[in-house]
C-alpha positions, -999 to 999 in steps of 0.1 A, spaced: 459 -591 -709 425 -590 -688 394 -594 -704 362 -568 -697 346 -564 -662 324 -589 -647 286 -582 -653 287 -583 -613 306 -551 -611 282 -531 -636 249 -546 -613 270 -529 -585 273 -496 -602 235 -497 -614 225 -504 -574 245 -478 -566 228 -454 -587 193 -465 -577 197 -461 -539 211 -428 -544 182 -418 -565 163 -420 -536 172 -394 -515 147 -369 -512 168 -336 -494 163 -308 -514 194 -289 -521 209 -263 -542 243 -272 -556 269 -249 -567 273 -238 -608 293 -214 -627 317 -220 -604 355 -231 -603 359 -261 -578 389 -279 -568 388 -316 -553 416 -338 -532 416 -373 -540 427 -407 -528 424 -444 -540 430 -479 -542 445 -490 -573 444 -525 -590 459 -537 -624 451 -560 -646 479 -573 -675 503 -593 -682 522 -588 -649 502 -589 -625 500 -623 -623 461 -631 -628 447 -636 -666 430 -663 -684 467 -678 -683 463 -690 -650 425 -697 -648 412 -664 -628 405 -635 -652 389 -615 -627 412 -615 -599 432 -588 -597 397 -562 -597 400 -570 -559 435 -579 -550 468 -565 -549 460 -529 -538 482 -501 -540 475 -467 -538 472 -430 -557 467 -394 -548 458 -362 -563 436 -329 -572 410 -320 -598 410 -285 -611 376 -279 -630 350 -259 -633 309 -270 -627 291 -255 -659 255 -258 -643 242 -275 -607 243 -311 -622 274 -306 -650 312 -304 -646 342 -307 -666 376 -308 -643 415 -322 -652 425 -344 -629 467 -351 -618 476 -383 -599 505 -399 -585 503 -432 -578 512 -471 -579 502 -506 -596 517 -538 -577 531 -562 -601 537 -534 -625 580 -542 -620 575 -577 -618 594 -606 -642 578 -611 -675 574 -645 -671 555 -647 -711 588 -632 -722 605 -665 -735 612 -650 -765 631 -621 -750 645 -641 -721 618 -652 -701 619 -638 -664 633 -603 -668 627 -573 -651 606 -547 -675 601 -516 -653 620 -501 -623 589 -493 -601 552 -493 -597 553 -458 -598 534 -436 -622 519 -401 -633 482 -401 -651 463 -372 -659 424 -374 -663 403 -349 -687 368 -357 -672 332 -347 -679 309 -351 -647 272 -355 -647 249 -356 -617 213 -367 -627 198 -358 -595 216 -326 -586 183 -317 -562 192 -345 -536 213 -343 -514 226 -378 -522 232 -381 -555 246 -402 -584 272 -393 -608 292 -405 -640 324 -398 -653 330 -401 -687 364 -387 -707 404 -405 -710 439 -407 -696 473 -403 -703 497 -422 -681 534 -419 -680 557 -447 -663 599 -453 -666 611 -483 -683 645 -497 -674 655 -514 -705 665 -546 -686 652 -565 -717 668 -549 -743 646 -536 -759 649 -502 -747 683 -490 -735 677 -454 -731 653 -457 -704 627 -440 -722 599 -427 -704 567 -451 -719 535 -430 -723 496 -445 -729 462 -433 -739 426 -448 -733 393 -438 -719 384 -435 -682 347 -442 -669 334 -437 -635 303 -442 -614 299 -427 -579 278 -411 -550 280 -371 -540 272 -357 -510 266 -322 -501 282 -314 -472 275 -271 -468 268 -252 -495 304 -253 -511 312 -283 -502 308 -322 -512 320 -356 -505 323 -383 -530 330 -418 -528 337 -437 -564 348 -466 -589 372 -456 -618 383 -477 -644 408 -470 -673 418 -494 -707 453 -483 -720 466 -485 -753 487 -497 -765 488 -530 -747 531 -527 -740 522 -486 -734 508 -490 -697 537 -525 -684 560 -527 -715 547 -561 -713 523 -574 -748 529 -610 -753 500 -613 -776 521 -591 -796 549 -612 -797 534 -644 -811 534 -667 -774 502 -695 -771 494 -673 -741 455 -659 -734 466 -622 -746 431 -616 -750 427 -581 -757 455 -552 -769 444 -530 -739 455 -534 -704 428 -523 -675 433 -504 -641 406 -493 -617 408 -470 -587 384 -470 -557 383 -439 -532 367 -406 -526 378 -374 -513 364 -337 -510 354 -316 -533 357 -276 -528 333 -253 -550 350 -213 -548 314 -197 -552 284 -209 -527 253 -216 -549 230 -196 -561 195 -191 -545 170 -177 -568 151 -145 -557 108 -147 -548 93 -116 -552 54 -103 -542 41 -69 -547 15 -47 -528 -2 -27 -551 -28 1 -553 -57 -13 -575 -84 15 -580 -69 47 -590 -90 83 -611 -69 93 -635 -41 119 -623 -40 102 -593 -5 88 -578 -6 56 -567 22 33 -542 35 2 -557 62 -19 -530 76 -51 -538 92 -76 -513 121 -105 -520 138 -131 -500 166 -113 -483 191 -140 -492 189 -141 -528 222 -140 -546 230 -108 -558 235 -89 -578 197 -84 -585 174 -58 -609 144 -47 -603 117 -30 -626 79 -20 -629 58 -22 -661 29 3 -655 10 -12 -687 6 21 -702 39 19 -720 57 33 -693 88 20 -668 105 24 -638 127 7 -614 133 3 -575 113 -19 -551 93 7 -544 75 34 -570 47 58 -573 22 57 -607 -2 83 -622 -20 72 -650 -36 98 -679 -63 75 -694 -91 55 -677 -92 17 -682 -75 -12 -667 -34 -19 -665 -19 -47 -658 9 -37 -639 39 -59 -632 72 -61 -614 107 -82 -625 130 -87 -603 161 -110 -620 194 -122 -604 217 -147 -614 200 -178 -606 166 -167 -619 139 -142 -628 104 -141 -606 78 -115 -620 49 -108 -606 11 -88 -616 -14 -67 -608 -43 -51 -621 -52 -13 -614 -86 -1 -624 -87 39 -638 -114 58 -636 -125 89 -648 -128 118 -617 -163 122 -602 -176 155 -608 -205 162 -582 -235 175 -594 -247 212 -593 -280 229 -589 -285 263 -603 -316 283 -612 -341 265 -590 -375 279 -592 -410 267 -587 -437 285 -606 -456 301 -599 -450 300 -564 -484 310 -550 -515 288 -566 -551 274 -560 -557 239 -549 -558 221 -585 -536 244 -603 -505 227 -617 -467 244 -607 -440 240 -622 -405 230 -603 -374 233 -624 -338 237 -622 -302 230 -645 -278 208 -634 -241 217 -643 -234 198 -675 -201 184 -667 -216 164 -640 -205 127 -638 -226 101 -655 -251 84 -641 -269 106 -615 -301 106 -606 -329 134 -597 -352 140 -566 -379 162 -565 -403 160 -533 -431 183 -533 -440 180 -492 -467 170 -495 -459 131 -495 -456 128 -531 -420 131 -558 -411 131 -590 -375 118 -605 -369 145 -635 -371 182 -643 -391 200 -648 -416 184 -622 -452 191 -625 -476 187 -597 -508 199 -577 -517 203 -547 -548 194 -531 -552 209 -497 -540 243 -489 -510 249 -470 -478 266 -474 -451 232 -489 -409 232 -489 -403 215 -525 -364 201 -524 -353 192 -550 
């Protein structure tokens, strides 16, 4: 069997991940969303018969040699912008999977363990973008894999042909790009360790007792491709709201409230006005009256299913201004001598508003500021007092 990957593989994988962190597009990706994805690779196996291995000196060979090919779909289903979890079907092939077992001396060295290359895996996979913001972005794979392959019995060991079946984990690193707004290509690295080592080639010489490397009871594929990836539901774009509202208001008085949103957020979408006085009411556009004086905060929700944006206000209530009203004006007496003191007086209605001030002018050049008003005059004359 193959021993683990070369440390130069995982720097590759770690640059990848830095230069895509860098993109700086500002995207929204798709969520709560089913998706389905096509997908091709190169496949590579490493194991007992693929003729690479610490048996003949060059453990790492068969990462990059002796390509063959699989293709599929992914069926899943992205949980938020940056999350997935899909099931992934392939068909593909392994050279050297139906080679000779040449470690096989102690079954008869040389013969044939499987009729084809040929195989069927199936992939549960979790999926997490780190940067789901760029448009370039990062992802890894993380879940396992059942394969299925046919085994001829040539050896003996197996006359019935019995369809051979392993398990292992899968990890994979790759770029995603966003192509339209439902949309995304992805380019990758996949690799798988399958158990038990004779599960994936029929082949475990370790197992069998030979002075052969048989360093780990695991064999090791890896796939390198892409494909497209198709999300049923464009993303969401979250709604931005402002309001226009009436801020000074006497009480009893109806005042217009209007809010605005981006016309393409995703519906469907709520909208809704506090009035701060306890009270409700929905629309984009509403009227208040208020029955108390003081100051509301008044604010307006509008939530869809990316988001809610809410936004505020302050109104300032105020009591009504009643004017006020002169009554029983009268200046006594109204004929006098120069020296002698009159008298100017009048009521003001009491439910005038407060504050308000009093003007008295006697026309003569001189006022007063309260009633009663007491003055006298010092030349003769006939004077208009207003007061």
């Amino acid at each position: 069997m193959t021993q683990r990957l070369p440390s130069s593989l995982l720097l590759g994988c770690a640059a990848i991940l830095l230069f895509a962190s860098a993109a700086s597009a500002q995207v929204v990706r798709p969520s709560e969303t089913l998706y389905l994805a096509l997908k091709g690779y190169a496949t590579t196996y490493g194991g007992e018969l693929d003729g690479t291995g610490a048996a003949n000196g060059d453990k790492y060979d068969w990462l990059f040699s002796d390509f063959s090919f699989a293709v599929g779909a992914e069926l899943g289903y992205q949980f938020t912008d940056n999350l997935g979890f899909g099931v992934t079907g392939l068909y593909g092939r392994y050279s050297n999977i139906n080679e000779p077992n040449g470690f096989a001396v102690g079954i008869g060295g040389g013969q044939q363990i499987n009729d084809s290359e040929s195989f069927i895996e199936i992939h549960p996979l979790f999926r997490y973008m780190p940067f789901p913001g760029g448009k370039i972005t990062p992802f890894i794979e993380l879940g396992g894999g059942i394969a299925l392959y046919q085994e001829t019995g040539n050896d003996n060991r197996d006359a019935t042909n019995t369809p051979k079946t392993s398990y292992g984990p899968t990890l994979g690193l790759g770029l995603d790009l966003l192509l339209g707004k439902q949309l995304s290509f992805f380019l990758g690295a996949q690799g798988s360790l399958w158990f038990p080592d004779d599960g994936f080639d029929g082949s475990n010489p370790g197992g069998l007792g030979l002075p052969f490397a048989d360093q780990a009871d695991f064999d090791a594929t890896m796939k390198y491709g892409g494909g497209l990836r198709y999300f049923f539901r464009p993303p969401y774009t979250e709604v931005d709201a402002t309001i226009d509202c009436t801020t000074d208001l006497i009480v009893g008085e109806s005042g217009s409230f209007t809010a605005m949103i981006n016309q393409d957020a995703s519906e469907p979408l709520s909208f809704m006005w506090n009035w701060g006085d306890g009270t409700t009411s929905s629309g984009m556009t509403a009227s208040h009256a208020y029955s108390a004086p003081g100051t509301y905060t008044v604010s307006f929700t509008a939530e869809g299913p990316a988001n809610s944006d809410t936004e505020t206000c302050l109104v300032t209530v105020m009591e009504p201004q009643i004017a006020p009203i002169l009554s029983a004006c009268r200046v006594s007496p109204s004929t006098a001598g120069i020296g002698q003191e009159v008298t100017v007086s009048a009521n003001v209605n009491s439910d005038v508003s407060e504050p308000y001030e009093i003007s008295v002018d006697f026309g003569d050049g001189t006022t007063a500021n309260s009633l009663p008003a007491r003055h006298t005059y010092g030349d003769t004359g006939t004077y208009t007092v207003t007061i």
